[in-house]
Each structure stands twice: as C-alpha cells, then as structure tokens.
N, C-alpha and C positions, 0 to 999 in steps of 0.2 A: 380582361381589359383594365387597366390602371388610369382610373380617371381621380385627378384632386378636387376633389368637391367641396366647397364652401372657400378658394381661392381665386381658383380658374375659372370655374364653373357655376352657375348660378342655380339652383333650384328651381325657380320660377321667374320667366322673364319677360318681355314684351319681345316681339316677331311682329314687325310694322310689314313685313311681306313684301309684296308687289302685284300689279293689276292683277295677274292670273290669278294668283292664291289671296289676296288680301290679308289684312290682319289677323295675329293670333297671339293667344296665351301660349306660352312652351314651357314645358313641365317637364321636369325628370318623373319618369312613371316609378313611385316607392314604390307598389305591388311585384312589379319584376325583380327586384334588388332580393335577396343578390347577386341570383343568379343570370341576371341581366341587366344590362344597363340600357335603357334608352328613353329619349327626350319625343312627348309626345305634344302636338300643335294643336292645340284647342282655337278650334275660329269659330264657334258660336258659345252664346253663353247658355246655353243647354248642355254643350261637350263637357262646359266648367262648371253647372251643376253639379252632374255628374262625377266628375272627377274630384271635386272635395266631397260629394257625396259618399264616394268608393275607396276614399282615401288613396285615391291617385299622388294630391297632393293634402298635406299634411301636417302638423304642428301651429302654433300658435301665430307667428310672426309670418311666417309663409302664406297661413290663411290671410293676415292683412293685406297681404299685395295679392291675393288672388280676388279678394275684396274688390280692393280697388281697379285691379284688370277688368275685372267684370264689367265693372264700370266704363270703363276705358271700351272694352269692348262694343256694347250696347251702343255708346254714343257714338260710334264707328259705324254703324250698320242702321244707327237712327238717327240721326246727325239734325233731325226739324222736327223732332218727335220727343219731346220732353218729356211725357206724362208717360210714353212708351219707355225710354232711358228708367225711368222713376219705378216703374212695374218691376221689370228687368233686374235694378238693382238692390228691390225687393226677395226677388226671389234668390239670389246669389245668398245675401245676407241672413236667409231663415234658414239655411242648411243645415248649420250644425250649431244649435244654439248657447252652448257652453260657452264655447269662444271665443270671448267679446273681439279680439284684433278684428276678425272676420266681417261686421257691422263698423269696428270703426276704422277700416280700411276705406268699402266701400262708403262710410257717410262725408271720407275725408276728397274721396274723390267728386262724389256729388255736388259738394262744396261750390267746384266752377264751373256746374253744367251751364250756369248764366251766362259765363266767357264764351263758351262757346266748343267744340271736339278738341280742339288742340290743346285749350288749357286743362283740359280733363284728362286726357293721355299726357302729358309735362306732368300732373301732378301724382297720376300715378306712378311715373314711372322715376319722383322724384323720392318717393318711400320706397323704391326698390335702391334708391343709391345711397339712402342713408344705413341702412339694414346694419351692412358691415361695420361700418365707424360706429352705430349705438350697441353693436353686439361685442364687437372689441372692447369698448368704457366696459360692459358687462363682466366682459371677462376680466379685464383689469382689476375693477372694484369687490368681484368675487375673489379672486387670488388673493387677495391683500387680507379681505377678511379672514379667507380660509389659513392663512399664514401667522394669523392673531388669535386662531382659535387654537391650531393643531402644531404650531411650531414650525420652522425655516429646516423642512427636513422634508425626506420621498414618503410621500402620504399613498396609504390605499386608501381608493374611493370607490365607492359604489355609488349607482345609480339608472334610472330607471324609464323603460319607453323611450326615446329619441330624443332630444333636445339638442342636434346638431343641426348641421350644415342642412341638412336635408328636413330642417323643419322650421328650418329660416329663409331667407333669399341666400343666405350667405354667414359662414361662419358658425351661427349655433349660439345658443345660451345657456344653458348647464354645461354640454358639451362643450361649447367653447371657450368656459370656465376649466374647463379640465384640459382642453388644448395648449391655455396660458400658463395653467400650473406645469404643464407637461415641457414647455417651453424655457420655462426655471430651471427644471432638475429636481421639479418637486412631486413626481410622480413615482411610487412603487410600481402601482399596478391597478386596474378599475376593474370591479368587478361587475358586469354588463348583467342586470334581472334579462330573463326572457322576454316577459310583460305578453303575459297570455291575454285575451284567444289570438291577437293577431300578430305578436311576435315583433315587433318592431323593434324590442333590445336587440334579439337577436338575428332579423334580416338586416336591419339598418344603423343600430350601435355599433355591433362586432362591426360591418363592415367599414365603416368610419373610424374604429380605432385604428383598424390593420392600415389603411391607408396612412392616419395621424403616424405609424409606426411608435404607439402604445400598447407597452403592456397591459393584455390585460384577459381574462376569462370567462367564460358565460356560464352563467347559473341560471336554476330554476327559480321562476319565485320567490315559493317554500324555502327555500335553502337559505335567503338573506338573515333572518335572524338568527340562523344557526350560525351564520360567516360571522355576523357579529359579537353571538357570544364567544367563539374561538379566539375572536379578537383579530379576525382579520380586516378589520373595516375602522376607518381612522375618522372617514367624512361621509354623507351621503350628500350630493348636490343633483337637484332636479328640476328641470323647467317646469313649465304653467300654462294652464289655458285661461283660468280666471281668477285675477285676486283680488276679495271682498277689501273695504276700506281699513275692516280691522285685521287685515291679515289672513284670513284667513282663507287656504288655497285649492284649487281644483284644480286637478292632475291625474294623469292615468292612472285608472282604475289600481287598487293594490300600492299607491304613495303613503296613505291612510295607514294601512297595516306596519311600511318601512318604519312610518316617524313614530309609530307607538314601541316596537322594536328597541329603534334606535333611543329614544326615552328613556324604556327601562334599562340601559347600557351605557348611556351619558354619550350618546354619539352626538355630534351636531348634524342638524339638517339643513342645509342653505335650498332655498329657491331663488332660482335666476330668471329674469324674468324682461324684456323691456318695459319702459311705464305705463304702452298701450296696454299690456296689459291687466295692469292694476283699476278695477271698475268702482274708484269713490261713489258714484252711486247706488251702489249694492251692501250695505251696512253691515252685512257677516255674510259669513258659508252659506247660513239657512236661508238666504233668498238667491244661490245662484240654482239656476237649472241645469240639472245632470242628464246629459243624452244618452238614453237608451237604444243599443242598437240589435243589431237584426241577430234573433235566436241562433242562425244556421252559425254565425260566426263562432260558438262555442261550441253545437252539435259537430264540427267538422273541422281538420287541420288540413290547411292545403288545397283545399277539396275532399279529402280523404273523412268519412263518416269515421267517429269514434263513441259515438252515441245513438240512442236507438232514435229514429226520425224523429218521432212525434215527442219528443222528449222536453216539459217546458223547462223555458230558459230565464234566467234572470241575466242580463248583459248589459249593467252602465257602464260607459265608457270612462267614468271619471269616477272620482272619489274628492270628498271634502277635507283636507288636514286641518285640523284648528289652532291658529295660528298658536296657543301655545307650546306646542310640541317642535317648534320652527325654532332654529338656534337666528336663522335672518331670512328676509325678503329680501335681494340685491335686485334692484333695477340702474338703469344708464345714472339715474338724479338723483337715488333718494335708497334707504335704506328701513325695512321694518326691522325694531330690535326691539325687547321689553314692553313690547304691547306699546308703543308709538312708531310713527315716520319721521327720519330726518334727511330733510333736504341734503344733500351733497354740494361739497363746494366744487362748481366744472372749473376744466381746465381753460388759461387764458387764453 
C-alpha cells in the first residue's frame, strides 16, 4: 500500500468523531510498519497511555501533540472536572520521561483549561498545525548548514533511529533535513543504522526513504564506524529527544557511540531538533533522565527469543552526546555551534 506520510498524511491527529463514537486521538500504529500500515483511534486517555507507552506512537515532536491530545482528550470526557483534567494530564506527561516535547505539549495545552474544552482542543490542535511549517525552517536551516560544512555536492549521510515524518505530526527533523537536501540534488545515498532492540531505522527509516524515493541502504549498528572509515559517510544528521542548555543531547540509544566514530574521522554531526526541544532548564547531559525500558525488548526480536529467558538486561533507551563531539544543534530559531546558541534571523 503506498501511503506519503509526512505530506498527505498526519502521524497523529485529532478525530472530533460524532455522538456515537466521540472524540479521539488517531495514530498511525509504528509497531505494524512495515509490514502494515494502519491508523488506530484512541478515545480514552488510558488507550493514549498506552500507546506512547508501547511506542505506538513515537519520537520527540509527535510525543508533543500527543501531549497535548491527551489533554484535549481528558477535558473532552471531563469538561467541569478540572482537578480530574489535571490528574489525567499528569499521567500522560510521566510516561516516557526523557522527552521533554511530551510534558510540554501537554503543559501548553493545560494552559487554557481556564477558557474552557474548546480552547483546550483549538490549542492543541493548533501545535499540530504548526509542526510542518517549524519542521520545514528545520530542514531548511539544516541543509544550508550541512551545505557549509560538506560542500554544494551529493552527500552520503548517515543516520539513526527515525526522525521522520512518523516522529513528527508531519514532515520529520533529521529526516526532513535529509528530505531538503534530497530535494536539492544533494543526496548520494543515506545510510539508514538499524537502531537495535527495536528497529526503528529499519522498520520505519527504510520505509520512509523508499517512499521519499531516496537512495539509500541499511546497516547494522556495528558496521557505521566501519562505513565511515571507508569513507562512505560525508554527514551524520540525527534528531533528539532532549537538549541540555549546553548542548548537550539525548538520543537513541547508540547516537553516543556514532559522534565518538565520527570524531575520530572529522565527520560532522548535526542534531535537528525543534526548540521545544531544547530543556534551558537542564544545565548539561548529567541532569537529563534516561529511560530505561523493559529487559524482553532486548531478550527477543519480533517476538522471536534470541536469548535465554531470564537473561539480565541493561536497556536505555537513550544515550547522552556531549555537546562537544556535535559539529551543530539546528533548531526552527537558533543554532548551537562552539559551545554557544545563536538566535537565527526568521524570515519576514
């Protein structure tokens, strides 16, 4: 089935419903992908626990607006119950704690629980309509960089875990960095990590280039520093779940390993990122929290056991780069280079 996703297609979106069924979150289900595509209705926010829980849905910016859905939700179903709305958008927000977009989604939606359901559902569903326009700037302002580092030529890029369409509302931020360039004439080829235990280079990358109709190839892990001392790797560009004020970035698990790689090889590493992202009140790496998750996800591929049961597991989801191993931080406003941020000049 040939769906464009991050044009046509939304990731995560508001389903206002009708009397029978009422409201819901709708979500393209990542776990099926790719061997299926389908959009599932979340109408309580227990469904929507769950499902950022399960990583149903998924990535940094995506988690924002399911944030704020949550929210949307809750005052949907409790509409003279504030302090119940309030619980509600508690428990949404402590899910996956890495994430900051996730809490400030939902604290942006909370914002007008005083106005009242409507303007609580308007303002979520008004950060689902900016998504695309701050992911575009993104990608614009990463291309231009990436064009100042690497030269006005077909660049191979690598990079890692999802940071597309399907980890945004719409569009993508690394990925949609690589869409712009690809856009140019400035792509060779992207060389797509697996991003073990749960694959999401290769359930959700590959299947987003092939759609982008991008070349490009899936490797293991292990194998990226070897692509780059052959010298097949010109850029690494990768999204973010949280960036401290000095730069420095949390990102799937095994990004840590890329930038030290790329380091010793003089590769540049850009993070794309929007500036919800970026947590000024977090003063470095060493104060964000890294979520650990569930042992089976390593003991088993698929479902499939590749490890003996009782086998223990170490499984964070994230890793910390230190911002100096980062050639840049790219967000929609502002850019980290040199161990500072500079604002960006937006357009008129």
């Amino acid at each position: 089935m040939a769906v464009v996703v991050g044009t046509t297609v939304r990731t995560i979106d508001w389903d206002e419903g009708d009397a029978a069924t009422g409201p819901a979150v709708a979500v393209i289900d990542q776990r099926a992908l790719p061997g299926t595509f389908r959009v599932r209705r979340l109408a309580t926010v227990d469904a929507l626990v769950d499902a950022v829980a399960d990583l149903t849905v998924r990535g940094a910016p995506a988690l924002g607006a399911a944030g704020a859905l949550g929210v949307a939700l809750a005052v949907r179903r409790h509409p003279d119950d504030a302090d119940r709305v309030r619980a509600e958008a508690e428990r949404v927000a402590a899910v996956r704690p890495t994430a900051v977009n996730l809490r400030r989604g939902v604290e942006r939606a909370l914002a007008r629980l005083d106005d009242g359901p409507g303007a609580v559902v308007a303002e979520a569903c008004a950060l689902l309509d900016e998504d695309e326009a701050t992911n575009r700037r993104l990608g614009h302002r990463t291309a231009d960089l990436v064009t100042q580092l690497c030269g006005d030529r077909p660049l191979r890029l690598l990079t890692h875990c999802n940071s597309g369409a399907l980890a945004a509302v719409t569009w993508g931020t690394g990925l949609g960095a690589i869409r712009e360039l690809a856009a140019r004439g400035q792509v060779a080829e992207v060389l797509a990590c697996e991003t073990r235990p749960l694959l999401q280079g290769a359930r959700l990358t590959v299947w987003e280039l092939a759609q982008m109709g991008v070349a490009h190839r899936l490797l293991v892990d292990a194998a990226a520093a070897s692509a780059m001392a052959r010298g097949l790797v010109d850029a690494v560009v990768v999204g973010a779940d949280r960036i401290a004020a000095n730069g420095d970035t949390a990102n799937k698990i095994g990004t840590y390993a890329l930038a030290c790689a790329a380091a010793h090889h003089g590769i540049p590493v850009l993070v794309v990122a929007p500036e919800s992202t970026v947590d000024h009140t977090t003063a470095s790496g060493a104060g964000i929290v890294v979520e650990e998750r569930a042992p089976d996800e390593v003991r088993a591929v698929a479902g499939v056991p590749v490890a003996p049961p009782d086998t223990p597991v170490y499984n964070p989801a994230f890793d910390v780069t230190p911002a100096a191993l980062l050639a840049a931080v790219v967000t929609e406003s502002a850019t980290f280079r040199h161990g500072a941020w500079a604002r960006a000049a937006l357009p008129a």
